[in-house]
RODO-2510 file (C-alpha; in nm, 4 decimals, decimal comma):
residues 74
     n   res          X          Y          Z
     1     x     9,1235     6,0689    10,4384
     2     x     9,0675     6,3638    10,2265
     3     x     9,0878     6,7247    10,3111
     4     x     8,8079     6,9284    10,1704
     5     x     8,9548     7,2833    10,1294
     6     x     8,7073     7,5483    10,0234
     7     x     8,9163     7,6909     9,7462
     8     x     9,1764     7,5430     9,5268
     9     x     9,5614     7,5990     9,4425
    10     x     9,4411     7,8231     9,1587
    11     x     9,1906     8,0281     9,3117
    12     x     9,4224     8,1470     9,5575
    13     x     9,7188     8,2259     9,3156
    14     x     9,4208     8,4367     9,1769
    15     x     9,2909     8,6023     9,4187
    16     x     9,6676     8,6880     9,5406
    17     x     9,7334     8,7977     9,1706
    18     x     9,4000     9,0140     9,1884
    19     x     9,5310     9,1526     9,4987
    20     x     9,8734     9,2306     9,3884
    21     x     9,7423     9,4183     9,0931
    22     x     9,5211     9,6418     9,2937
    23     x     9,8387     9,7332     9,5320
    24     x    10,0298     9,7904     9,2333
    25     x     9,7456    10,0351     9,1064
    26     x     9,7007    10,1948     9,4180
    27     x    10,0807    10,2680     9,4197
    28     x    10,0854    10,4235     9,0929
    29     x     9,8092    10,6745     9,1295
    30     x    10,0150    10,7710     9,4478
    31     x    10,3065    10,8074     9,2586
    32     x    10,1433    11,0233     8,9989
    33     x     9,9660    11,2549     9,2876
    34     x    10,2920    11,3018     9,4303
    35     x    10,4540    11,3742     9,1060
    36     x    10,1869    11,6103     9,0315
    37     x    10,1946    11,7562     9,3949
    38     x    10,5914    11,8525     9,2906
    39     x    10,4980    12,0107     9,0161
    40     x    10,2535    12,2231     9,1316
    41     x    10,5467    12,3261     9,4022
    42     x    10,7849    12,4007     9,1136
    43     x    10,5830    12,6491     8,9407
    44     x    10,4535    12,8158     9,2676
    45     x    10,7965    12,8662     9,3558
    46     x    10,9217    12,9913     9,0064
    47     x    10,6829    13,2208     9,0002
    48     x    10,7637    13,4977     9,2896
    49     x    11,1313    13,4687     9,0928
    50     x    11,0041    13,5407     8,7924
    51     x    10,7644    13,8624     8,9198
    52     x    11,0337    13,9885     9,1355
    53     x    11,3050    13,9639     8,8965
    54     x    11,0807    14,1391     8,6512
    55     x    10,9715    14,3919     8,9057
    56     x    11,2082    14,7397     8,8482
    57     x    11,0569    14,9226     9,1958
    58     x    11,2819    14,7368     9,4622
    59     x    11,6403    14,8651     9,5352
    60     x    11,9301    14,5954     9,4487
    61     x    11,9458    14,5541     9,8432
    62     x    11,5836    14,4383     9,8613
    63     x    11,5781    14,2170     9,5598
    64     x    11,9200    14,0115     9,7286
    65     x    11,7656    13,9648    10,0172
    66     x    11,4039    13,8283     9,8460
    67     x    11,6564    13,6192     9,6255
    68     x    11,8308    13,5187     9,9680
    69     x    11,4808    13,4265    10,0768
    70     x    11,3317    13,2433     9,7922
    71     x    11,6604    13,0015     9,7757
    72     x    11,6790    12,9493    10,1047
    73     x    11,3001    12,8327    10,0753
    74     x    11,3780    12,5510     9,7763
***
């Protein structure tokens, strides 16, 4: 007796391959959101270091303790 399956060998490895490809795509573009996520975070945080070390109205105290601050943020 023969067993009538509605797909065959191939159209599963297929549709499994199909699927795979769209995880693996999915995965990526996460990957490159995150990445781009980091970035953004990088430059936010250089940039308060960068205007504070360039601003000349703080006293020394004040500037170590916003340098304090900002490290202890990263």
């Amino acid at each position: 007796m023969a067993c009538s399956l509605p797909y065959t060998v191939e159209k599963i490895q297929t549709h499994v391959q199909i699927q795979c490809d769209k995880d693996d795509a999915a995965r990526q573009e996460a990957i490159m959101g995150i990445t781009t996520l980091l970035e953004q975070a990088m430059v936010a945080k250089e940039d308060p270091m960068k205007y504070y070390a360039e601003c000349k109205t703080f006293r020394q105290k004040d500037m170590l303790r916003l340098r304090k601050f900002l490290d202890d943020e990263a």
